[in-house]
VOGU-3710 file (C-alpha; in Angstrom, 3 decimals, decimal comma):
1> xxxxxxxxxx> -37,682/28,707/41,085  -34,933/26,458/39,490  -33,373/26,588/36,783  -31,411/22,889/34,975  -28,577/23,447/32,146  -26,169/20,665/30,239  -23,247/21,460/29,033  -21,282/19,573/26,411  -23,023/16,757/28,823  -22,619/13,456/27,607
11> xxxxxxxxxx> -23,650/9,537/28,652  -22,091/6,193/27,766  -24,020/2,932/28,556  -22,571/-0,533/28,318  -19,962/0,752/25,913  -22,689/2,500/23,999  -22,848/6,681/23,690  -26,182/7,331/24,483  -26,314/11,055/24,614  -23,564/13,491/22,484
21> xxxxxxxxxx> -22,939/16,268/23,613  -26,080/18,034/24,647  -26,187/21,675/25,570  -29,854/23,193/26,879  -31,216/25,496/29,605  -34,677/24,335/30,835  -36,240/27,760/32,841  -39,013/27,614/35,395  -42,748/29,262/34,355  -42,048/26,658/31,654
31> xxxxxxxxxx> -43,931/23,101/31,106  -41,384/21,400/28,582  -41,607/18,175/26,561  -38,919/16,273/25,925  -39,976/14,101/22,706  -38,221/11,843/20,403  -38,496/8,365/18,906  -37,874/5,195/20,730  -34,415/4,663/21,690  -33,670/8,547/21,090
41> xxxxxxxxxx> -32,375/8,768/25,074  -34,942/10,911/26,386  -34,846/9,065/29,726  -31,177/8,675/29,583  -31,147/12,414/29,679  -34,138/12,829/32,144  -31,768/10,906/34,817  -28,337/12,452/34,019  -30,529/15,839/34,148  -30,649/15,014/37,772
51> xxxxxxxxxx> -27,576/13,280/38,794  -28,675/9,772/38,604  -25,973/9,014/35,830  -22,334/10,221/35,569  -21,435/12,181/33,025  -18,871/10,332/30,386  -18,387/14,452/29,445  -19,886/17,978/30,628  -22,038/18,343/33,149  -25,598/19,580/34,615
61> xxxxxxxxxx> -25,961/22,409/36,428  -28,655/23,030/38,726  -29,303/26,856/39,551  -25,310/27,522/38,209  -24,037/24,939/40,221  -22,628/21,403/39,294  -24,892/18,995/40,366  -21,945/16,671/41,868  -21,475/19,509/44,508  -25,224/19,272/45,564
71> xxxxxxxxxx> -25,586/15,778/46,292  -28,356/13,402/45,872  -30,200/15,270/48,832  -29,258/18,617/47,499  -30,821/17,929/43,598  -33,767/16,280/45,629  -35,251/19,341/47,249  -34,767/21,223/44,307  -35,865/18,800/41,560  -38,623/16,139/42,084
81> xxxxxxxxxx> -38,454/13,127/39,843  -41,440/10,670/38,982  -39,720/7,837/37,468  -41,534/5,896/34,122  -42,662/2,597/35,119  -42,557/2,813/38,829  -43,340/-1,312/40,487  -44,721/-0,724/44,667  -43,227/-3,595/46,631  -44,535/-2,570/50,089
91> xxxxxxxxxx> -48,009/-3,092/50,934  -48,050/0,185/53,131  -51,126/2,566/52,786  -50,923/4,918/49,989  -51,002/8,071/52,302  -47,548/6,636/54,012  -46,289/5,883/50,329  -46,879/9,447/49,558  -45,468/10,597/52,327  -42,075/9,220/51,266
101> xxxxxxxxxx> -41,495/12,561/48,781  -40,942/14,257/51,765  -38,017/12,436/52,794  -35,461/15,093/51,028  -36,595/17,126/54,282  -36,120/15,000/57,285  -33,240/14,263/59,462  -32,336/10,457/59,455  -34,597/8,202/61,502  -37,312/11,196/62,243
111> xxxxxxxxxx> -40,699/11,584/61,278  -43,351/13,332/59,517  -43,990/16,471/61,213  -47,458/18,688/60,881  -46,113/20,534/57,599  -45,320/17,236/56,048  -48,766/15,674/56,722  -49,970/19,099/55,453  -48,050/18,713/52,000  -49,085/14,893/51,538
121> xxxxxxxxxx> -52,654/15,897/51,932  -52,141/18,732/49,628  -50,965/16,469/46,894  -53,262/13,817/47,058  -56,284/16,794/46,174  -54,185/18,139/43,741  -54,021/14,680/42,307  -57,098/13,596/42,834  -56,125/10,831/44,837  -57,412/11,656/48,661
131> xxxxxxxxxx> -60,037/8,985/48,343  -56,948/6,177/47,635  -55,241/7,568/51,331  -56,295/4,051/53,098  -55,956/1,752/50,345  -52,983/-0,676/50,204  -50,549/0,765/47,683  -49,999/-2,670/45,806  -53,639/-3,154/45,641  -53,646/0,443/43,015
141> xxxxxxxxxx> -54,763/-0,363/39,522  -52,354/0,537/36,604  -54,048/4,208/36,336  -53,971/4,804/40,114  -50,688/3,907/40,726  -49,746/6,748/38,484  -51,404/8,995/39,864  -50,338/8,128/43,166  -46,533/7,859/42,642  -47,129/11,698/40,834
151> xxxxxxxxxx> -48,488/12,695/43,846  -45,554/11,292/46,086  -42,754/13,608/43,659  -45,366/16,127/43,949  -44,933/15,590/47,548  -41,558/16,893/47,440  -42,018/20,455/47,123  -39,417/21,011/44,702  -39,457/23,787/42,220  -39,052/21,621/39,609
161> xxxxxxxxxx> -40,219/18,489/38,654  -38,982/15,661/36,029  -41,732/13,127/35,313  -40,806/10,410/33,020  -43,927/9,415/31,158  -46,452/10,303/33,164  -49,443/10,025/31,091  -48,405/5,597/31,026  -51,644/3,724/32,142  -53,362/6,788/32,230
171> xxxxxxxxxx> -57,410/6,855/30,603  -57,543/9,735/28,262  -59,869/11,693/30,929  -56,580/11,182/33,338  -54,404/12,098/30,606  -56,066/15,655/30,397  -56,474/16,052/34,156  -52,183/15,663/34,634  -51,391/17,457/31,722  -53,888/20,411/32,875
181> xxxxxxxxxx> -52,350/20,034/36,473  -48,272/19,992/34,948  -49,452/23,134/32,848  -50,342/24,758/36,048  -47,373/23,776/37,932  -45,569/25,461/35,216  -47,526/28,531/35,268  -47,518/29,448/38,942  -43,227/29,293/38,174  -42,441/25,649/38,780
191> xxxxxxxxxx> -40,101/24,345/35,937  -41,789/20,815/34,413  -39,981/18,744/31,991  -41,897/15,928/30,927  -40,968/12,962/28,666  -43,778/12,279/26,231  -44,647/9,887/23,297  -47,733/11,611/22,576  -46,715/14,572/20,370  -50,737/15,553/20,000
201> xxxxxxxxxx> -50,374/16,087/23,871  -47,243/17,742/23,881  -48,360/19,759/20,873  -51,521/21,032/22,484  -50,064/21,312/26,503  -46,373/21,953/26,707  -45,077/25,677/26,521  -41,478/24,376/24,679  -40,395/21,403/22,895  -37,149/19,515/22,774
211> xxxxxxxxxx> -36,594/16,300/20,212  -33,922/14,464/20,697  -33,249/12,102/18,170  -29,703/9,551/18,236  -28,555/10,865/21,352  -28,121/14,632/20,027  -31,027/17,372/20,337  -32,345/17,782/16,886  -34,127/21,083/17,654  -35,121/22,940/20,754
221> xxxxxxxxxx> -38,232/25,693/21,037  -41,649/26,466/20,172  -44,129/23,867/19,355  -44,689/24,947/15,581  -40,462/25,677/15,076  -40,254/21,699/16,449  -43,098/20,037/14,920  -42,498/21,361/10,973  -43,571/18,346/8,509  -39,952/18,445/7,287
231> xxxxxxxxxx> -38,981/17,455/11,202  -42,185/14,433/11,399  -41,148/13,154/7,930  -37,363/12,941/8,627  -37,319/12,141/12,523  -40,459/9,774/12,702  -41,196/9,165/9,280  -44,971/10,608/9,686  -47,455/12,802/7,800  -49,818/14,443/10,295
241> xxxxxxxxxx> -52,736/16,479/10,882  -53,503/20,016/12,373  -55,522/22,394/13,098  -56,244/24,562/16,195  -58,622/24,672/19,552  -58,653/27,115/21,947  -55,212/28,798/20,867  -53,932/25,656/20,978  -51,698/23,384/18,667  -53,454/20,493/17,567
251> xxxxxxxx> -50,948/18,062/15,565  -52,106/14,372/15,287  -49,722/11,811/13,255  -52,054/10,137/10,396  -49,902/8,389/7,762  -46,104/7,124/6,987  -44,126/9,687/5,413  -43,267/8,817/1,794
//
């Protein structure tokens, strides 16, 4: 299990503050969405979350300890991260493409060993992938590629996992079959934070919420103490919908706020 905190963190970009001053504590058992309108720096804070941006102030702890101290190698084995948006420039087979998450693991210059092969396989059933193992990686349609470059953080074996929209390109049918398989990442103790646009998804899948909106978290918690109308109208401007299936949250965005 893992366990990611900010403190006082901030981020400046080309002269521009991008996050202020963000304090959180993401737990594992927990599949968390990290929502927000456009520009709000959700992935801004999904990279400085794992040491892929300096800190202009505070910093990110991972397990108590500064992330600076653990290295890039260090936050790898503990925190996978599936980039939004991810191009494939190699035409290698997808199995060897997956087989790069396990990199965090090896010694320089050595190979995959039985217990890596073991993992990749692992991954690509979990991700319903397996039948993709031969095909050339740049060959992958929008929806596979996804699903592919999920398995290869998967891959990984982290206790936690950052994905970075990771429903993009995804059919609706794939959308529910990631969600489902984040959800049970997060119950059998991983720690998930996810960034997500949808908030009907997030609404109905994620266990915690946090909206970040200019830079700052506007509220942090439960799905129904983050999506109130008063927080739709005045961070996105929207009316929505709800109701309930299954225990779940159903909130769908119908109309401009007044």
């Amino acid at each position: 299990m893992v366990t990611l905190a900010a403190e006082k963190l901030s981020v400046t970009l080309g002269g521009r503050l991008i996050l202020d001053e963000i304090d959180l504590v993401l737990e594992p058992g927990r599949l968390i969405g990290l929502i927000g309108p456009n520009g709000a720096g959700k992935s801004t804070l999904a990279r400085a979350l794992l040491g892929l941006l300096p800190p202009g102030d505070g910093r990110v702890l991972i397990d108590g300890r500064d992330a600076r101290e653990l290295g890039p190698k260090g936050i790898a084995q503990r925190v996978a991260y599936l980039p939004q948006g991810q191009d494939i420039h190699w035409p290698i087979s997808v199995e060897r493409l997956v087989g790069l998450g396990r990199l965090p693991h090896l010694a320089p210059f050595s190979r995959l060993g039985r217990a890596d092969r073991a993992a990749v396989r692992s991954v690509l059933e979990e991700t319903e992938t397996s039948h993709l193992a031969h095909r050339t990686a740049t060959e992958l349609s929008g929806g596979e590629r996804a699903r592919v470059m999920l398995a290869r953080a998967l891959a990984t074996g982290a206790p936690g996992l950052v994905a970075d929209e990771p429903l993009a390109s995804l059919d609706p049918g794939h959308q529910i079959d990631v969600m489902a398989l984040l959800a049970a990442r997060a119950r059998a103790g991983a720690l998930v934070v996810a960034v997500l646009h949808d908030l009907s998804i997030a609404a109905r899948y994620c266990d915690a919420l946090v909206l970040l909106d200019q830079g700052r978290v506007r509220v942090a918690g439960r799905v129904e103490e983050v999506l109130t109308d008063q927080v739709l109208a005045g961070v996105y401007g929207v009316t929505a919908w709800r109701a309930e299936h299954d225990g779940a949250s159903l909130i769908v965005p119908i109309a401009k706020a007044d």
